[in-house]
DSSP file (Angstrom, degrees, kcal/mol; ACC not computed):
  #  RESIDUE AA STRUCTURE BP1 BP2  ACC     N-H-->O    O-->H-N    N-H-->O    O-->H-N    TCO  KAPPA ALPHA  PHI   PSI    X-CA   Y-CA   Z-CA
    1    1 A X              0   0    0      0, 0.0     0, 0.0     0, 0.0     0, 0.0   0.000 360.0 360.0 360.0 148.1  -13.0    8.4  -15.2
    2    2 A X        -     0   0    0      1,-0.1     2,-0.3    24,-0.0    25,-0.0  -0.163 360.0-113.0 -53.4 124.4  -14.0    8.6  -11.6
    3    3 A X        -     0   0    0      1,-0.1    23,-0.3    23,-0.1    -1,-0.1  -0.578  45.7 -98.9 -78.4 143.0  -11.3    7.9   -9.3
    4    4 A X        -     0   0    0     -2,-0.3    68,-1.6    68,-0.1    21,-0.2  -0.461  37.7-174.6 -83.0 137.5  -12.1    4.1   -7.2
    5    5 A X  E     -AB  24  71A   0     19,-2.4    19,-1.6    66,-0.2     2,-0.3  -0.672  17.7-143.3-117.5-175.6  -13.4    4.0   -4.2
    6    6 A X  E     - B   0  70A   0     64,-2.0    64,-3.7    65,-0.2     2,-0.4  -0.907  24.5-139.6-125.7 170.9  -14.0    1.1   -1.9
    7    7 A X  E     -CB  14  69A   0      7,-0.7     7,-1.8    15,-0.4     2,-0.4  -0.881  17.2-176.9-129.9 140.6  -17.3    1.1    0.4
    8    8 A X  E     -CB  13  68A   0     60,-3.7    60,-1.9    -2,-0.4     2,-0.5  -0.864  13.3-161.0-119.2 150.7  -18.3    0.1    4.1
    9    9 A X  E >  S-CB  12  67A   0      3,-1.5     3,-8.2    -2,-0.4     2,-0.4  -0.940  74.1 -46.9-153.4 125.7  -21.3    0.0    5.8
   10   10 A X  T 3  S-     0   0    0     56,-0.8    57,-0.0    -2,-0.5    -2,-0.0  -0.299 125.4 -23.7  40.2-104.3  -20.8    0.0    9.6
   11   11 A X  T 3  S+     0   0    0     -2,-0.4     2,-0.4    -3,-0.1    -1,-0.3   0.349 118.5  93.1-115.8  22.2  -18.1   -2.8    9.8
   12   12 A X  E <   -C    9   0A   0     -3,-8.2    -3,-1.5     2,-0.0    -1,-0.0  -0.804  67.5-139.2-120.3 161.5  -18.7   -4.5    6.8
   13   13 A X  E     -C    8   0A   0     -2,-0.4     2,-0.5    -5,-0.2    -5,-0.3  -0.415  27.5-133.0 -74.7 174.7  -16.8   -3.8    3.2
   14   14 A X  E     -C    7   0A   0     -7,-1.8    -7,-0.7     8,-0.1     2,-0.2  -0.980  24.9-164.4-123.1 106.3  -19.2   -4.0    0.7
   15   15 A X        -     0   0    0     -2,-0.5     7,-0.2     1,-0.1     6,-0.2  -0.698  37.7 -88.4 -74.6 148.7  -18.1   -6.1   -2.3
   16   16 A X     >  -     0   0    0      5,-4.0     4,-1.0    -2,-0.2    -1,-0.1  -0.244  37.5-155.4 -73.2 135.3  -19.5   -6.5   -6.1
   17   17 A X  T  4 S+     0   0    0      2,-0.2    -1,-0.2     3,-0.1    43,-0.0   0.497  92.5  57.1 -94.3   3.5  -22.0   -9.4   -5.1
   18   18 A X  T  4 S-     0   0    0      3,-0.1    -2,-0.0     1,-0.1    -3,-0.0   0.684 137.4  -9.6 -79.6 -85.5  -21.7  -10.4   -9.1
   19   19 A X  T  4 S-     0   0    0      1,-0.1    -3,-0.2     2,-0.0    -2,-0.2  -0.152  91.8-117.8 -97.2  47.8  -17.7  -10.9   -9.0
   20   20 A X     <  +     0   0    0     -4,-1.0     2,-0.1     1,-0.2    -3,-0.1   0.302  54.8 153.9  -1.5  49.5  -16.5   -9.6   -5.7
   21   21 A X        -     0   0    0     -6,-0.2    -5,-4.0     1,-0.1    -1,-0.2  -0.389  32.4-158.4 -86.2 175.4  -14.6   -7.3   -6.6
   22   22 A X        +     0   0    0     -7,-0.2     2,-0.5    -2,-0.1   -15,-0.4   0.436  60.5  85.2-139.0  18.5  -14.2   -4.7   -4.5
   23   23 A X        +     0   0    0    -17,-0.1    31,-0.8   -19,-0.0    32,-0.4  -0.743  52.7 170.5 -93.5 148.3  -13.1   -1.5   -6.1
   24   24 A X  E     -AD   5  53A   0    -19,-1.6   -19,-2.4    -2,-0.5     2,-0.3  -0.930  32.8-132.7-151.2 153.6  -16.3    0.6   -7.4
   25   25 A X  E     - D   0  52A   0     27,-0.9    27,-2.2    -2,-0.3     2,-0.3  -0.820  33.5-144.7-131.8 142.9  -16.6    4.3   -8.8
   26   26 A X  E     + D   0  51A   0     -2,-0.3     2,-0.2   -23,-0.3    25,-0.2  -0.943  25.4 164.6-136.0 139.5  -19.8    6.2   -6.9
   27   27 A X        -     0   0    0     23,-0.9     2,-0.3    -2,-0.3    21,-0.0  -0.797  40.3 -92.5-145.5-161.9  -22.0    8.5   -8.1
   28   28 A X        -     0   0    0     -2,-0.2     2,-0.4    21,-0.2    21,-0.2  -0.773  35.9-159.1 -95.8 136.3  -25.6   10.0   -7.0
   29   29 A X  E     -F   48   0B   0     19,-2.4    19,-2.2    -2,-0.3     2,-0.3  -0.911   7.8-150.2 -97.3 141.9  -29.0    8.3   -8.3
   30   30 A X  E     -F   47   0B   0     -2,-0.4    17,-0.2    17,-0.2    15,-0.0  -0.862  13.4-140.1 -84.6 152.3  -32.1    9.9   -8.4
   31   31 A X        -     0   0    0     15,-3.1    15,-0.2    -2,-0.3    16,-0.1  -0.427  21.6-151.1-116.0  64.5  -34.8    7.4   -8.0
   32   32 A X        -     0   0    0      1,-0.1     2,-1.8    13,-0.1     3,-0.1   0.285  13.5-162.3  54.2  82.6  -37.1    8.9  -10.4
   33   33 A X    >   +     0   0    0      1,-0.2     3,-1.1     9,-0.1    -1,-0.1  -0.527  19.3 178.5 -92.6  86.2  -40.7    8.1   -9.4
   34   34 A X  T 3  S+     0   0    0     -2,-1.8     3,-0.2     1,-0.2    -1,-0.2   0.448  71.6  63.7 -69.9   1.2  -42.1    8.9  -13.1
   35   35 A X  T 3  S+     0   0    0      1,-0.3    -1,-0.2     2,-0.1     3,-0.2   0.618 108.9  42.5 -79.4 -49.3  -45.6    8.2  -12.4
   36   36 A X  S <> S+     0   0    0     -3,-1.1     4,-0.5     1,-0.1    -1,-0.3  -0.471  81.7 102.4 -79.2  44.5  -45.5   10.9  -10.0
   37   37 A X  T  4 S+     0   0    0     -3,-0.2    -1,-0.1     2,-0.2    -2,-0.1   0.703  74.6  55.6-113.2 -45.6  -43.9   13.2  -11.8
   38   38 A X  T  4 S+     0   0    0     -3,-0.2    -2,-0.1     1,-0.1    -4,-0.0   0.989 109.2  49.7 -56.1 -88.4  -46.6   15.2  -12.8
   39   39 A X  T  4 S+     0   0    0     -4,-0.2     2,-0.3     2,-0.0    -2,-0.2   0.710 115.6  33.3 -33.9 -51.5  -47.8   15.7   -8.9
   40   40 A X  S  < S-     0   0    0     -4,-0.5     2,-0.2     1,-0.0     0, 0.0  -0.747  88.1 -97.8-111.9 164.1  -44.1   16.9   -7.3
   41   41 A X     >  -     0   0    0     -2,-0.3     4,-1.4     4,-0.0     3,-0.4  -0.356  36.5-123.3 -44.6 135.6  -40.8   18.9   -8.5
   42   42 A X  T >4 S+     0   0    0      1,-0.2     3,-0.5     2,-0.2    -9,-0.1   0.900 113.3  71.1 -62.1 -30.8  -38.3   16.3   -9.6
   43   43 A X  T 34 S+     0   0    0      1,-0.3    -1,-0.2     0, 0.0    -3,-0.0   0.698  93.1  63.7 -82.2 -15.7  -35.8   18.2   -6.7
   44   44 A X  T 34 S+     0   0    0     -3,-0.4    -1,-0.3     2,-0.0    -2,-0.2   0.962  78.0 100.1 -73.2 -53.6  -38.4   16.3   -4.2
   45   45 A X  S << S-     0   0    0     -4,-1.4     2,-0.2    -3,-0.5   -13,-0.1   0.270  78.5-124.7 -13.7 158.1  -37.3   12.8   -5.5
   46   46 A X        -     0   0    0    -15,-0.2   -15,-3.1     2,-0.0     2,-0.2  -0.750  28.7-153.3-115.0-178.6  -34.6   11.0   -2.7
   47   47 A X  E     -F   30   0B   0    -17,-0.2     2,-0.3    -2,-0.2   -17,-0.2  -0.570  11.5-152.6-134.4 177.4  -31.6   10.0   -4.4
   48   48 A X  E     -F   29   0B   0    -19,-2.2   -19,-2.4    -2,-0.2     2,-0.8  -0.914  24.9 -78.4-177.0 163.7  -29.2    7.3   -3.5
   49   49 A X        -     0   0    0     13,-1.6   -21,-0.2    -2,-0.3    11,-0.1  -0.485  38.5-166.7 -17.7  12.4  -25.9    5.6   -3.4
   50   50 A X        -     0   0    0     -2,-0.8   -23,-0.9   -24,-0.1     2,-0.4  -0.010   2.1-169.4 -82.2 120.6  -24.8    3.8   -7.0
   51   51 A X  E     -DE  26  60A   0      9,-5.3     9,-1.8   -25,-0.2     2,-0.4  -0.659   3.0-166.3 -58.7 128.6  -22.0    1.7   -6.6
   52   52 A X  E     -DE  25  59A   0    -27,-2.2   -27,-0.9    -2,-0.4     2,-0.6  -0.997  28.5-123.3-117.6 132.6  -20.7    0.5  -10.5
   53   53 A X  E  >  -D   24   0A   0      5,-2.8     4,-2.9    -2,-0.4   -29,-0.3  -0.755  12.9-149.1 -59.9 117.9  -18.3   -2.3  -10.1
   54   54 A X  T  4 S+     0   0    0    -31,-0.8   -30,-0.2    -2,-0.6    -1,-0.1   0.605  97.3  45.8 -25.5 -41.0  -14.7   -1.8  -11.7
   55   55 A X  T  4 S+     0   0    0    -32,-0.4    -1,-0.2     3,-0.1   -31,-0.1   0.910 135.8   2.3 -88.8 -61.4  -14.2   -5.3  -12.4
   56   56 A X  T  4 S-     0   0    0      2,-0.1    -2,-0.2   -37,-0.0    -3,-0.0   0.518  89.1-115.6-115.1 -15.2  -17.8   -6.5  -14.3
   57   57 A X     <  +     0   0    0     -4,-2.9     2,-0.4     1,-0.2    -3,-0.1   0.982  58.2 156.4  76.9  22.9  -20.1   -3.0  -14.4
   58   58 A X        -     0   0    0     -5,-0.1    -5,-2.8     2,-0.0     2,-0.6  -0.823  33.8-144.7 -93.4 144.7  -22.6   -4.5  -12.1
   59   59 A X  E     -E   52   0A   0     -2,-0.4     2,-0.3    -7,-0.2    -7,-0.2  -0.917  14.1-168.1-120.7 129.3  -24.5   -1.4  -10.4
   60   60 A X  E     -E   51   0A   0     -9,-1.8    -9,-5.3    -2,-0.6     2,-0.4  -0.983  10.4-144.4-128.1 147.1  -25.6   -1.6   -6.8
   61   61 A X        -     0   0    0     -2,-0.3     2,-0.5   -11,-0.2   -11,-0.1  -0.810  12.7-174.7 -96.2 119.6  -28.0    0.9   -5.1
   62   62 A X        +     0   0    0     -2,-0.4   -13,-1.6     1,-0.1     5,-0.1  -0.844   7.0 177.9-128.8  99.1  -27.5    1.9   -1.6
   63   63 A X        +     0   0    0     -2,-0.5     2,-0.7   -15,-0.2   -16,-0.1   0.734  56.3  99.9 -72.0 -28.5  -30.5    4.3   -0.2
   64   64 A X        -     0   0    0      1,-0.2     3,-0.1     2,-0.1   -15,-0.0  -0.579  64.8-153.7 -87.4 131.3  -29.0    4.3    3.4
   65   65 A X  S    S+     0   0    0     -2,-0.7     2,-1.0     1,-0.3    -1,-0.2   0.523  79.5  80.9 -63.0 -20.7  -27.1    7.3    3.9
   66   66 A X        +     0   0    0      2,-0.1   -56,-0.8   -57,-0.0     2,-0.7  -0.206  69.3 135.8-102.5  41.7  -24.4    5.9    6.8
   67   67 A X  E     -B    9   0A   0     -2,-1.0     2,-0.4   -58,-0.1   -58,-0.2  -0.902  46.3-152.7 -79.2  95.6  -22.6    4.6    3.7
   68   68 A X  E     -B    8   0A   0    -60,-1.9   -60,-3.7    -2,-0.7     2,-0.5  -0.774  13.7-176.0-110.0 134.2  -18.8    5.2    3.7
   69   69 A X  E     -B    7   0A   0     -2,-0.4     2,-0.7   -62,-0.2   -62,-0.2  -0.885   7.5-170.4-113.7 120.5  -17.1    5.5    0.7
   70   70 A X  E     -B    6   0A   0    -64,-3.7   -64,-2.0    -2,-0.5    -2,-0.0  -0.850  33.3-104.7-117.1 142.4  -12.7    5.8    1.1
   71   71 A X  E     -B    5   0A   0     -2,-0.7     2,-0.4   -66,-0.2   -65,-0.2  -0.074  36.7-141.0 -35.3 148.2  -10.5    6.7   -1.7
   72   72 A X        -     0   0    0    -68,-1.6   -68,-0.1   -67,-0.1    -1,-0.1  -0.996   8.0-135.6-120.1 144.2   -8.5    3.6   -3.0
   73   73 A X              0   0    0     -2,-0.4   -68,-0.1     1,-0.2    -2,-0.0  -0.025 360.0 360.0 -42.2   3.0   -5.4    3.9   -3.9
   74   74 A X              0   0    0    -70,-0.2    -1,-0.2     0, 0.0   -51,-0.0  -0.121 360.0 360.0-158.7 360.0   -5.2    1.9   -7.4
């Protein structure tokens, strides 16, 4: 399993807004416009941020890039 990280965005931490926890494991989303699919190359798609909570499994999506993720210890 994906070692936990915790996440910031400028100066604030980003916490699970289900339980608030605040350990998460990150991985890349594509966001998958399948409608279009047809019309572009998948590699065109943007991609983005997914958070999974540690504690509950809640997944948050974060498209903006200036998204810092540090190692946790734990």
């Amino acid at each position: 399993m994906a070692r936990p990280v915790r996440a910031v965005l400028g100066d604030v931490r980003l916490d699970c807004r289900i339980c608030r926890g605040d350990l998460s494991r990150d991985r890349e989303v594509l966001l998958d416009s399948s409608g279009m699919e047809f019309m572009k190359p998948a590699r065109a798609d943007e991609s983005a941020t997914g958070l999974i909570c540690r504690r509950c499994g809640y997944v948050h999506l974060f498209a903006d890039k200036d998204i810092k993720l540090y190692r946790a210890d734990k």
